[in-house]
KOLBA-621794 format. One line per 8 residues: number of its first residue (from 0); their letters; for each residue x, y, z of N, C-alpha, C. Coordinates in steps of 0.02 Angstrom, whole numbers, plus 50000, padded with zeros to 5 digits. Layout:
N
NUM	a	X:Y:Z:X:Y:Z:X:Y:Z ~ ...
***
This chain:
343
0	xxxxxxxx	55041:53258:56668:54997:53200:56673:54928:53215:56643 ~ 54892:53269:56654:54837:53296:56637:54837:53290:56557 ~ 54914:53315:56524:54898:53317:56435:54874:53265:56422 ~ 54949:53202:56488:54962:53136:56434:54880:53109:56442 ~ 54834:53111:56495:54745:53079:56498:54734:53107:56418 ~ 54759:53195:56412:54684:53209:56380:54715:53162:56310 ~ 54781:53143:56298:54781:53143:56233:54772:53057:56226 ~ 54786:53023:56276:54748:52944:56277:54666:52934:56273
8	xxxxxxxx	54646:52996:56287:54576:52999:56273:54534:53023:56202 ~ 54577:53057:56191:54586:53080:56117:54594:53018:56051 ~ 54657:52987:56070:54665:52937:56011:54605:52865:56029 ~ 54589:52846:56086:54543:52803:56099:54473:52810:56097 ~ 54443:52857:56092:54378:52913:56041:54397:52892:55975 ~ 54455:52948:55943:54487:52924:55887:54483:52824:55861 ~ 54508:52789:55896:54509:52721:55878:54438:52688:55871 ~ 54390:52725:55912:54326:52692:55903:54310:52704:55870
16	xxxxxxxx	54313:52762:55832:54264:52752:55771:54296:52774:55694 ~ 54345:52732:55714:54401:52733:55654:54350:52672:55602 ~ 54377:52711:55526:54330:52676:55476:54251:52671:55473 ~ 54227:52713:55519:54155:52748:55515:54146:52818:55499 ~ 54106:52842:55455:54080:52904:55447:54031:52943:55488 ~ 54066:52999:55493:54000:53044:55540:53944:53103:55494 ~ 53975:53105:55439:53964:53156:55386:53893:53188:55375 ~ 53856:53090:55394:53778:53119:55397:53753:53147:55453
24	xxxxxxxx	53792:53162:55498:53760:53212:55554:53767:53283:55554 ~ 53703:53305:55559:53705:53391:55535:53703:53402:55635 ~ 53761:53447:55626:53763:53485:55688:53757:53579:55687 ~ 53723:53599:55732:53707:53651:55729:53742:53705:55799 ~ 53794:53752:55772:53798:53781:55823:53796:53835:55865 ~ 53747:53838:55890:53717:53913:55923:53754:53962:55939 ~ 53729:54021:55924:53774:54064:55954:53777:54072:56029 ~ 53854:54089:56032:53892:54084:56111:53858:54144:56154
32	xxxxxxxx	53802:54110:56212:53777:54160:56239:53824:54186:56314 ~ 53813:54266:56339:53864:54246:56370:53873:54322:56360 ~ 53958:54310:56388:53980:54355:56358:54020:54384:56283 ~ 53965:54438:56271:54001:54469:56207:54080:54456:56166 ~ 54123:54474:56224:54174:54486:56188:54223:54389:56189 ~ 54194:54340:56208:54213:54283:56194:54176:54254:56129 ~ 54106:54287:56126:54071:54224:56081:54098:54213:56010 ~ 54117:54265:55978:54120:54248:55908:54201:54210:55905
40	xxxxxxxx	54239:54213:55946:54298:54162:55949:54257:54084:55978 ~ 54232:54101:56021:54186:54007:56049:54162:54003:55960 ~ 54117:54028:55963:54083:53994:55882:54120:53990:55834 ~ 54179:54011:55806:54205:54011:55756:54252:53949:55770 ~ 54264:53948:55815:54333:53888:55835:54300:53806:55860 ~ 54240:53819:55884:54195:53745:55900:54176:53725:55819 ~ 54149:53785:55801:54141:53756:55721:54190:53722:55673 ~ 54265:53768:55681:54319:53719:55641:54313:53646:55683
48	xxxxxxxx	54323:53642:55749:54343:53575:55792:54293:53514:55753 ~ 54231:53541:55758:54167:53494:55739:54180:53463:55665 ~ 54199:53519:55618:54205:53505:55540:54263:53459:55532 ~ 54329:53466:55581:54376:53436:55585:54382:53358:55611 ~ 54341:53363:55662:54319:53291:55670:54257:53254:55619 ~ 54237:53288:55575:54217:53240:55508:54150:53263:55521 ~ 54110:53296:55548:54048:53298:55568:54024:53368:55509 ~ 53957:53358:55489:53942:53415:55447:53922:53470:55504
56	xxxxxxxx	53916:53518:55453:53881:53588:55502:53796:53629:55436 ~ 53768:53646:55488:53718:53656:55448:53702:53733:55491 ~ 53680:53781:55442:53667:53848:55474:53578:53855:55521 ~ 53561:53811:55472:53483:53808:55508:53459:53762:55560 ~ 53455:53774:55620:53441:53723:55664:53380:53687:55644 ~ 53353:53686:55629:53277:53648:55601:53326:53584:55560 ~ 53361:53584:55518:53395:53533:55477:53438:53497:55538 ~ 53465:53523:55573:53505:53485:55618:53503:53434:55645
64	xxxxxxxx	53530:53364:55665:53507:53320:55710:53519:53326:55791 ~ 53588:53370:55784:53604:53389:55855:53632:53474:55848 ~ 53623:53499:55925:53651:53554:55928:53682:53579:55983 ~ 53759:53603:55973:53806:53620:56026:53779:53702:56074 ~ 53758:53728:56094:53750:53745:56158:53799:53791:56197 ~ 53817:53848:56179:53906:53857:56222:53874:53926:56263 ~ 53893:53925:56326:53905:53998:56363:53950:54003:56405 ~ 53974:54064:56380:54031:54109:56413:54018:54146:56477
72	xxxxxxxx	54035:54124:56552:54009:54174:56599:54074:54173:56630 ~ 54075:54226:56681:54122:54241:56757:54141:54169:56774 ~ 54165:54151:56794:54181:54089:56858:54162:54104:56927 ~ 54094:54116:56976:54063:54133:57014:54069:54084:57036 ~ 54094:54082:57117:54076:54029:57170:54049:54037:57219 ~ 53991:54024:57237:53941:54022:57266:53948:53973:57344 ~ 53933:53997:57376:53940:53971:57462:53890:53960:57489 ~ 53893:53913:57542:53846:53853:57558:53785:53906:57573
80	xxxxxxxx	53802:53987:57595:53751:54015:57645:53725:54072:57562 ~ 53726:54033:57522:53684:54069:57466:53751:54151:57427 ~ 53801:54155:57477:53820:54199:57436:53863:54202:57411 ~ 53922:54219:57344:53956:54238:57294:53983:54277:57272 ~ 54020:54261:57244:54089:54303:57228:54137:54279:57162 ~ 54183:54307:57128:54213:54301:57083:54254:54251:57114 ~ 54293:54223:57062:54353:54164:57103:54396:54231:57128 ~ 54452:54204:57142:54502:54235:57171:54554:54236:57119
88	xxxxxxxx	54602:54261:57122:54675:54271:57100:54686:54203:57111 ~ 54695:54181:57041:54758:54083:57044:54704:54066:57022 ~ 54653:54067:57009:54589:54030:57001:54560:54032:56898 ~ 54550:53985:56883:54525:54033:56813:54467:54066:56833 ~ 54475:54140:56798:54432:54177:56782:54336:54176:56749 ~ 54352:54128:56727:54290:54105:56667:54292:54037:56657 ~ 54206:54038:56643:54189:53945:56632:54143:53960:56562 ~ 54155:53911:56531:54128:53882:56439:54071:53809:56478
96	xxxxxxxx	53998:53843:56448:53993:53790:56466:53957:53760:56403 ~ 53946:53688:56391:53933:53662:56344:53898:53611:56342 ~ 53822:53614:56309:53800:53560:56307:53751:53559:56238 ~ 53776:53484:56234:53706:53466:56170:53669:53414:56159 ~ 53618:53460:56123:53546:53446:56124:53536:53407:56057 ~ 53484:53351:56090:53445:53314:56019:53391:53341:55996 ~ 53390:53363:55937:53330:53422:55908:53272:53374:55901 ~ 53277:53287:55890:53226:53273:55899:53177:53240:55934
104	xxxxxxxx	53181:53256:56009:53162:53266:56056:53177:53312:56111 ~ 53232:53365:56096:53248:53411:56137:53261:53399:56200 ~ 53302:53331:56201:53333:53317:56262:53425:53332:56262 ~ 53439:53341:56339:53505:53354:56356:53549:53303:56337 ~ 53581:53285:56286:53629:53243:56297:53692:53226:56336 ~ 53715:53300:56346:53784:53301:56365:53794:53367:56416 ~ 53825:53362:56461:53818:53447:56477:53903:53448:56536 ~ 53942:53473:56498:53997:53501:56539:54025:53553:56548
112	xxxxxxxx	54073:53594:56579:54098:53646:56581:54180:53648:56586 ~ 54197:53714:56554:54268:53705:56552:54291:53766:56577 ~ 54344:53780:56621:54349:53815:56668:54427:53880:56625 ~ 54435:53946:56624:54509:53941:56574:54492:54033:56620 ~ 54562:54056:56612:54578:54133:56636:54599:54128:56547 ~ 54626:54122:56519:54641:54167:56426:54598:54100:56392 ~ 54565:54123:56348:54535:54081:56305:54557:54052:56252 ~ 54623:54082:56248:54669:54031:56201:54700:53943:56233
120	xxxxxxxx	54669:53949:56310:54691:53881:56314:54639:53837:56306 ~ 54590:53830:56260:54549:53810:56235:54566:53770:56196 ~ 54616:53792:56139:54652:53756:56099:54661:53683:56099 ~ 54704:53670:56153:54717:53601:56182:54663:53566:56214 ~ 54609:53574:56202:54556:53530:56234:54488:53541:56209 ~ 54488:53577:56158:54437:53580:56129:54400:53527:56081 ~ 54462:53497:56042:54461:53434:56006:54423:53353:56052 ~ 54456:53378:56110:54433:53306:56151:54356:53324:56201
128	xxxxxxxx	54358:53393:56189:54293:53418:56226:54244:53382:56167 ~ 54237:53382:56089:54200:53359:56054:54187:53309:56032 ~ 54256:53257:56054:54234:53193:56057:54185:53178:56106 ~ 54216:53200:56154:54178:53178:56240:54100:53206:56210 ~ 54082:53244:56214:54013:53268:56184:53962:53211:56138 ~ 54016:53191:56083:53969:53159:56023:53986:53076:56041 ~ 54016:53054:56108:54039:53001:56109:53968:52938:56105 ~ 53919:52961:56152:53861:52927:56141:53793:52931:56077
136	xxxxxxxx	53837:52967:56032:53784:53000:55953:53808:52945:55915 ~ 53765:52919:55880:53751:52873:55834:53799:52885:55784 ~ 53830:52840:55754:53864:52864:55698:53822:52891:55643 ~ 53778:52858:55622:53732:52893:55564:53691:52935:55583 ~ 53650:52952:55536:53544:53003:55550:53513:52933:55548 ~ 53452:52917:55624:53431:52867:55601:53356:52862:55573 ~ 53353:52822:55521:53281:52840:55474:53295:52881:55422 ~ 53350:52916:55413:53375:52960:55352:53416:52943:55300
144	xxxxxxxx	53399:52968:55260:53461:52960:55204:53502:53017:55185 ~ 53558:53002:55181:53590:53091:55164:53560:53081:55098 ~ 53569:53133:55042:53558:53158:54985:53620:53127:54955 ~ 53688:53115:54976:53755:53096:54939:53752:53004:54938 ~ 53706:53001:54985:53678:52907:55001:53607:52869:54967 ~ 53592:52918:54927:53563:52894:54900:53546:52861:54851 ~ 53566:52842:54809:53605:52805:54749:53596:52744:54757 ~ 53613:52718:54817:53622:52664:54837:53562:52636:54873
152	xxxxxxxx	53533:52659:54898:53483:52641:54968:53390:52668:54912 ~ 53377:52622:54852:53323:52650:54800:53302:52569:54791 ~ 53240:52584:54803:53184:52527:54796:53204:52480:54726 ~ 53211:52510:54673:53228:52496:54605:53282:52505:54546 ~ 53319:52453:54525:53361:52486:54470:53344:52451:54408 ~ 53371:52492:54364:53360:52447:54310:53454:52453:54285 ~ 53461:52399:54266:53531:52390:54262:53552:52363:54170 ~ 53608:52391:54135:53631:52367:54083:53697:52373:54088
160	xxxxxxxx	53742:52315:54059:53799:52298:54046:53814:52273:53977 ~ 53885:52280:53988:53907:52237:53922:53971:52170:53966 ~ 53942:52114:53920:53983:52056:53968:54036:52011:53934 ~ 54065:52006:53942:54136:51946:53917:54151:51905:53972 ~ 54085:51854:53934:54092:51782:53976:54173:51731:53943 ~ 54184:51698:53942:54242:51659:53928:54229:51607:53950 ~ 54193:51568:53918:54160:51467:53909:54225:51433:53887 ~ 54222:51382:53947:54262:51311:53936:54235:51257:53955
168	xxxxxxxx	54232:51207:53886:54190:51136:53888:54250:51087:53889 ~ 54241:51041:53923:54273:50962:53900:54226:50918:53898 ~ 54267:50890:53864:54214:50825:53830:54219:50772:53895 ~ 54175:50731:53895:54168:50668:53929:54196:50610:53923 ~ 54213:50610:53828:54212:50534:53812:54288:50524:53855 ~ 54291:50470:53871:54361:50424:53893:54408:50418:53848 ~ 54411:50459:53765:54450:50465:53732:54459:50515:53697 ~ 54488:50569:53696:54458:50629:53660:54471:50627:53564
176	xxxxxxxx	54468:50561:53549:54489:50545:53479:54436:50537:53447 ~ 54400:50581:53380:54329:50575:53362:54348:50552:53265 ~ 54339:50492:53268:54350:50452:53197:54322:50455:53160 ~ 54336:50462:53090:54294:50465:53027:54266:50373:53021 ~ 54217:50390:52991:54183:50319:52952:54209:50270:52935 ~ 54270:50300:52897:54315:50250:52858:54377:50222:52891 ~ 54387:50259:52955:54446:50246:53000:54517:50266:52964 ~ 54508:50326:52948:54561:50344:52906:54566:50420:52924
184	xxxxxxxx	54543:50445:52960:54556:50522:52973:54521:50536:53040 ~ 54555:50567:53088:54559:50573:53174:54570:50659:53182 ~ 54518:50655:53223:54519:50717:53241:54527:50748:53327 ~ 54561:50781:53359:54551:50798:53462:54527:50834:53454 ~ 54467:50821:53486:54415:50870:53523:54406:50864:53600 ~ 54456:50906:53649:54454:50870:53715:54419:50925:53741 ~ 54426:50985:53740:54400:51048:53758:54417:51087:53718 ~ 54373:51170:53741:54374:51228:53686:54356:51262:53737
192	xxxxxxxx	54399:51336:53711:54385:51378:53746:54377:51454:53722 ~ 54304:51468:53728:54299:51528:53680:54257:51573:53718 ~ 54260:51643:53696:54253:51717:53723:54194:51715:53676 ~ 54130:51741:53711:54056:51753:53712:54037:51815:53734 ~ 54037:51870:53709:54024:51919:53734:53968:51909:53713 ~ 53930:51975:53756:53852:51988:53753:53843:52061:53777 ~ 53770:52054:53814:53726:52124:53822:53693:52093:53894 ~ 53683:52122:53945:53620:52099:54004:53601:52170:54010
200	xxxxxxxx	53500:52164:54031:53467:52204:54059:53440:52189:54106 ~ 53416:52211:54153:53395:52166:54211:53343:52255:54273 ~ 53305:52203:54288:53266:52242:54343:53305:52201:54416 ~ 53323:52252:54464:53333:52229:54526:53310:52294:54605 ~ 53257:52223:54634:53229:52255:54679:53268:52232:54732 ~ 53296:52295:54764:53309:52297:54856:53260:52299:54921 ~ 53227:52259:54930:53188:52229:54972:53204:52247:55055 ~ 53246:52227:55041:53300:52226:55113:53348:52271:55097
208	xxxxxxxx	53380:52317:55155:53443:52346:55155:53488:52299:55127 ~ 53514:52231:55186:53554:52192:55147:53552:52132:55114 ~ 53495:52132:55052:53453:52093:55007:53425:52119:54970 ~ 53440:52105:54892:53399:52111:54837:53379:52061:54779 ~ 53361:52063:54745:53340:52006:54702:53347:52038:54608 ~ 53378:52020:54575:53382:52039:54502:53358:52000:54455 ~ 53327:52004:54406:53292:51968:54362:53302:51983:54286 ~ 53352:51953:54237:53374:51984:54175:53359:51951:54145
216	xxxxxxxx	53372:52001:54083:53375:51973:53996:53440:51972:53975 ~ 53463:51916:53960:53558:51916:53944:53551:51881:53846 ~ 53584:51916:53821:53594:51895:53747:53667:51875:53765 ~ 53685:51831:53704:53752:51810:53692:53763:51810:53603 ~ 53803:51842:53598:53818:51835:53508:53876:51812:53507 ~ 53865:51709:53497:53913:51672:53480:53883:51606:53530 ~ 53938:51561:53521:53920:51494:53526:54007:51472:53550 ~ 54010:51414:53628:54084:51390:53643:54100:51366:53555
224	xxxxxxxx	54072:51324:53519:54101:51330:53469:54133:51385:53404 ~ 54113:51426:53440:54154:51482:53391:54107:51498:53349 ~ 54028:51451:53335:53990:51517:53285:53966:51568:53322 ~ 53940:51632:53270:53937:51684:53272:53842:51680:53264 ~ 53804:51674:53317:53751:51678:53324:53716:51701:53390 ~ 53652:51723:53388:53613:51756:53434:53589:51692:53499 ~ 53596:51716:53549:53591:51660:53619:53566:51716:53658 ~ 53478:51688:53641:53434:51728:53720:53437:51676:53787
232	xxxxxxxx	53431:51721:53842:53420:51696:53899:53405:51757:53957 ~ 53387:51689:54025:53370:51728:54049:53419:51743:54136 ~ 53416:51774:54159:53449:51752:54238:53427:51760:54292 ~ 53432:51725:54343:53418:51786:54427:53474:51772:54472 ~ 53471:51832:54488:53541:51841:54558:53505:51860:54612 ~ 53530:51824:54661:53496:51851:54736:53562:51877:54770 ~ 53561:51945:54784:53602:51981:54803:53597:52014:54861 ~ 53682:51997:54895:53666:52031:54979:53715:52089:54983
240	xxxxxxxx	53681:52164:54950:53713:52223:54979:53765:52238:55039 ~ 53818:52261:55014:53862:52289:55071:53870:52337:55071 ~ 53865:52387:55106:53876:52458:55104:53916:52499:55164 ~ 53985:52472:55159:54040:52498:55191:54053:52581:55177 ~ 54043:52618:55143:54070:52683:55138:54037:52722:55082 ~ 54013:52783:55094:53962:52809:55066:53965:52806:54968 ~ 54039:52816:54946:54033:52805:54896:54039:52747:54850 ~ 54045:52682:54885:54047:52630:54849:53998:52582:54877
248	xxxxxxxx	53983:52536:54846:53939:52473:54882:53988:52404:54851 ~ 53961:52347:54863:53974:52276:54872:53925:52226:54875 ~ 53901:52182:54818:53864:52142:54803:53883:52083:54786 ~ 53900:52040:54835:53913:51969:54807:53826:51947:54818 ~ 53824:51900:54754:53778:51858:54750:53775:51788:54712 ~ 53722:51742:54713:53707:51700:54681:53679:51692:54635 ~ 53674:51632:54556:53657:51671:54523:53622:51610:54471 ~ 53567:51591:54436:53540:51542:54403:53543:51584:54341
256	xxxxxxxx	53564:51547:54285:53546:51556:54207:53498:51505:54166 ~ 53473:51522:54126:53449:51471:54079:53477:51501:54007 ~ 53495:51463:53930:53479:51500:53879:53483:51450:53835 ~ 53420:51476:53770:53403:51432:53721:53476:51423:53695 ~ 53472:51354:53676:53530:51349:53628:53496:51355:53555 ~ 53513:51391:53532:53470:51430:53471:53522:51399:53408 ~ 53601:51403:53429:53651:51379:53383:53658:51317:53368 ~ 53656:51312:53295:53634:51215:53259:53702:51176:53280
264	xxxxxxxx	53741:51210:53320:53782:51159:53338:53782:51113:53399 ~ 53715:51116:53445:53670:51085:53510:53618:51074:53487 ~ 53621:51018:53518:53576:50969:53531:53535:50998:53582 ~ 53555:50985:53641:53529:51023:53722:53476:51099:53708 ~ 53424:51077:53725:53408:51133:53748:53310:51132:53815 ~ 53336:51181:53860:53391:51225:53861:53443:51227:53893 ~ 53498:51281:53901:53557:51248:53941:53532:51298:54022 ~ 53562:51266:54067:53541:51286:54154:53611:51284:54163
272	xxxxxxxx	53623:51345:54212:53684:51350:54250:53684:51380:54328 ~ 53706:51371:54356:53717:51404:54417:53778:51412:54453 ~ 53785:51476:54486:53848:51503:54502:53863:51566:54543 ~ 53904:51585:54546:53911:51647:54607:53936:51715:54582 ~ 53937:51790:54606:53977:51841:54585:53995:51886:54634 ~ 54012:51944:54605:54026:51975:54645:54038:52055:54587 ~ 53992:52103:54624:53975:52166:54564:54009:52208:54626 ~ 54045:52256:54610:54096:52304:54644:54054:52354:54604
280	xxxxxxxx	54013:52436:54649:53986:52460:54616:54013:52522:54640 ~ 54024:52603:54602:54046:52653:54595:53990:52712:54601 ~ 53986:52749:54647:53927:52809:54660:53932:52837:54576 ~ 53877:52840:54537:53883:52880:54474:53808:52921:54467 ~ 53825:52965:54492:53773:53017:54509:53734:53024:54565 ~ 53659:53058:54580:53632:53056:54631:53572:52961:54646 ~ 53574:52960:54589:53538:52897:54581:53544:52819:54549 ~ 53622:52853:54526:53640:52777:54499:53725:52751:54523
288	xxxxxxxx	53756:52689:54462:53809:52671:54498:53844:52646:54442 ~ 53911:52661:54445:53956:52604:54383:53969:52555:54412 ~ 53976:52495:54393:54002:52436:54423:54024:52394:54361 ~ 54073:52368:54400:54102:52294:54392:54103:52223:54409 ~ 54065:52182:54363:54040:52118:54378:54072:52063:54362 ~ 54085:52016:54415:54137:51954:54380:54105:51896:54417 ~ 54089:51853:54382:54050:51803:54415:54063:51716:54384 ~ 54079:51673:54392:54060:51614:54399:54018:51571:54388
296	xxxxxxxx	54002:51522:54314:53903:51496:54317:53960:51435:54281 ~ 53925:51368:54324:53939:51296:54296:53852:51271:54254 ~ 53893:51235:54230:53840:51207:54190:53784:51136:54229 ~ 53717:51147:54222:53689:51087:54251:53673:51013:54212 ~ 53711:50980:54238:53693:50933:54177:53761:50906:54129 ~ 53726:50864:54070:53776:50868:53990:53758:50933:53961 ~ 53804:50965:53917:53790:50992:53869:53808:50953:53794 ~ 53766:50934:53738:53772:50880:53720:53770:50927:53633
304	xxxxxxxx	53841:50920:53622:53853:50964:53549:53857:50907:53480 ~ 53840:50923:53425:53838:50884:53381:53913:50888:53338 ~ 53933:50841:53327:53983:50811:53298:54017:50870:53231 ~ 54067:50918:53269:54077:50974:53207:54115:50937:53158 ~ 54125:50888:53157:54149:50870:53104:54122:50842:53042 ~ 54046:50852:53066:54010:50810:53001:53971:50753:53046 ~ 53936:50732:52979:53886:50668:52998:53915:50603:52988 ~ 53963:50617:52949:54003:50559:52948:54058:50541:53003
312	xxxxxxxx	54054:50565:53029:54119:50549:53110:54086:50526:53155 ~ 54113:50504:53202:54082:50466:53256:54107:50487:53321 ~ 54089:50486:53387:54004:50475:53392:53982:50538:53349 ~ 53903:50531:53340:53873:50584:53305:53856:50652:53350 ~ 53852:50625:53413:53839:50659:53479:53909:50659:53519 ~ 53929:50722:53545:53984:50747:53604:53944:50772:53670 ~ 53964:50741:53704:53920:50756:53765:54009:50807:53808 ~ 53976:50879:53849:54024:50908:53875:54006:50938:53951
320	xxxxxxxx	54048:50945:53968:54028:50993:54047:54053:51063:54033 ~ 54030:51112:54045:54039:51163:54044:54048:51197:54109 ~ 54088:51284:54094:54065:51319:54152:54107:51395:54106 ~ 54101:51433:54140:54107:51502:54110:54139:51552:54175 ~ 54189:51577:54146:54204:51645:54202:54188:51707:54159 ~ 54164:51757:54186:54135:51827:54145:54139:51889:54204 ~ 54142:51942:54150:54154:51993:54183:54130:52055:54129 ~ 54076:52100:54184:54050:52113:54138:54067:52213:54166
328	xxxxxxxx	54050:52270:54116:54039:52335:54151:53973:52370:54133 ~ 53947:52411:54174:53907:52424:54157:53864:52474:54211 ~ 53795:52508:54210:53785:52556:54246:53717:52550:54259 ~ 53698:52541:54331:53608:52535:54348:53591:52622:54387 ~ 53523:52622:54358:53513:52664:54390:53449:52683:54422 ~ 53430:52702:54481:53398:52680:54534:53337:52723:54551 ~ 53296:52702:54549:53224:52746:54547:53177:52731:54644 ~ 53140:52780:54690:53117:52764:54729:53153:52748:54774
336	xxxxxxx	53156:52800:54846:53209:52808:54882:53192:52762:54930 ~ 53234:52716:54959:53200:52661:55033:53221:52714:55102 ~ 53177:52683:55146:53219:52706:55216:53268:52687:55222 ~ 53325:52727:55269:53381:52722:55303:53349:52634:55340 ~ 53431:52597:55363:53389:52549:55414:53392:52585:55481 ~ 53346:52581:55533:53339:52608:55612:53419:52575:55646 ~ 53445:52609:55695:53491:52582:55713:53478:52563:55792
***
């Protein structure tokens, strides 16, 4: 009965903090005061348990956020009238006792003891001795950033991609049949659908842990009609950070465009869009990130294209609705470290 507790206690520790990291907690563990001939088995074996349950280890207590605590003594029982004695025969021999400390305030967190005659039955309960210990410790350092989290958690990036938007217009008119002068030659123009690649640069400030704001320069070389010309503009995305797991993040955001229509085949200018995304981003170094951007922008308004067929066809003006799906890759990288958020 005793295993089946410890090991329901074990996987339900385990279940709580399944899909959380402990990694940023530096634990420190003292040497086993006590007796001699137990300590360097206590320290060597609390240390695997700790590393094993996901927790870092750090040699210098000064770096530490917490620190385990172990002594090895007799099992002495002591009687109401002050005096003592070894246990007896049947009794364990020796008590582990264990407690730890928050280095930054040097208070007791935890303090138990474990009672054993061979110290190999340690084994079986050592694992759940360290849950029980770290059960009330924060999952993160709070106010800190690890050094492997930082990438992500930086006042500033400056970000460049390369993008393959993919524009589709339809026309408005109630007939998609556009007639010559003479009523002798017909042309369909109902929609078009053409691939616009480009370039974006963009500054984006993280304000907020989960809020930032981006502000770009987006070129386009080409036109939904298929010429091959230069299209400045500009964008902003207001973006709400997710940061599920140390090496990736998650940025869906919202997103306004403007851009000259610079190409003689519009009328319109300038054109406004608005729309949504979503940038999937990749730890790529200590300060930056690869990502992948795919986003969504409708058009506001007509977009109102001139008649590719000439001046002689009619209408002279095509009025269209637009909207664009794009997807872009590319790599920001992040200057000025923010605080951790407090938990």
């Amino acid at each position: 009965m005793k295993k089946l507790l410890n090991l329901l206690f074990l996987l339900t520790a385990a279940m709580s903090v399944y899909a959380q990291t402990r990694e940023d907690i530096l634990i420190y563990i003292a040497p086993v005061a006590g007796m001699p001939e137990h300590a360097a088995f206590f320290h060597d074996h609390f240390e695997m348990e700790v590393f094993a349950a996901n927790y870092s280890i750090t040699d210098n207590p000064r770096d530490a956020d917490y620190i385990f605590q172990l002594e090895a003594k007799p099992n002495i029982i002591v009687y109401d009238d002050g005096s003592e004695e070894a246990a007896p025969p049947g009794e364990p021999q020796y008590v582990l006792q264990l407690d730890l400390i928050r280095v930054e305030d040097d208070v007791e967190i935890v303090s138990f003891a474990f009672f054993f005659t061979e110290r190999e039955d340690i084994y079986e309960h050592s694992l759940t001795m360290v849950y029980q210990a770290m059960a009330n410790v924060p999952i993160t350092r709070l106010g800190h950033v690890d050094e492997s989290d930082r990438w992500r958690n930086k006042w500033l990036y400056i970000r460049m991609s390369f993008d393959y938007p993919v524009v589709t217009t339809h026309q408005l008119l109630s007939s998609p049949t556009i007639a010559h002068s003479n009523d002798t030659d017909f042309l369909t123009l109902d929609h078009m659908v053409r691939a616009v690649p480009g370039l974006t640069v963009g500054l984006e400030l993280q304000f907020l842990d989960w809020m930032s704001a981006e502000i770009g320069f987006i070129c386009r070389f080409g036109d939904a009609s298929g010429n091959y010309t230069f299209i400045p503009g500009a964008e902003l995305q207001l973006k709400f950070p997710i940061k599920p797991a140390r090496y990736f993040m998650l940025e869906p955001y919202v997103i306004t465009q403007t851009k000259a229509n610079t190409s003689q085949s519009y009328r319109s200018f300038p054109w406004l869009g608005v729309g949504a995304g979503f940038q999937f981003g990749i730890k790529g170094g200590e300060s930056g990130a690869f990502f992948i951007d795919i986003n969504f922008v409708y058009s506001v308004g007509d977009v109102v294209m001139k008649n590719p067929a000439g001046t002689d066809w009619y209408p002279r003006d095509i009025k269209y609705r637009r909207y664009s799906v794009g997807i872009g890759f590319g790599y920001k990288l992040g200057f000025f470290d923010r605080p951790a958020p407090s938990e």
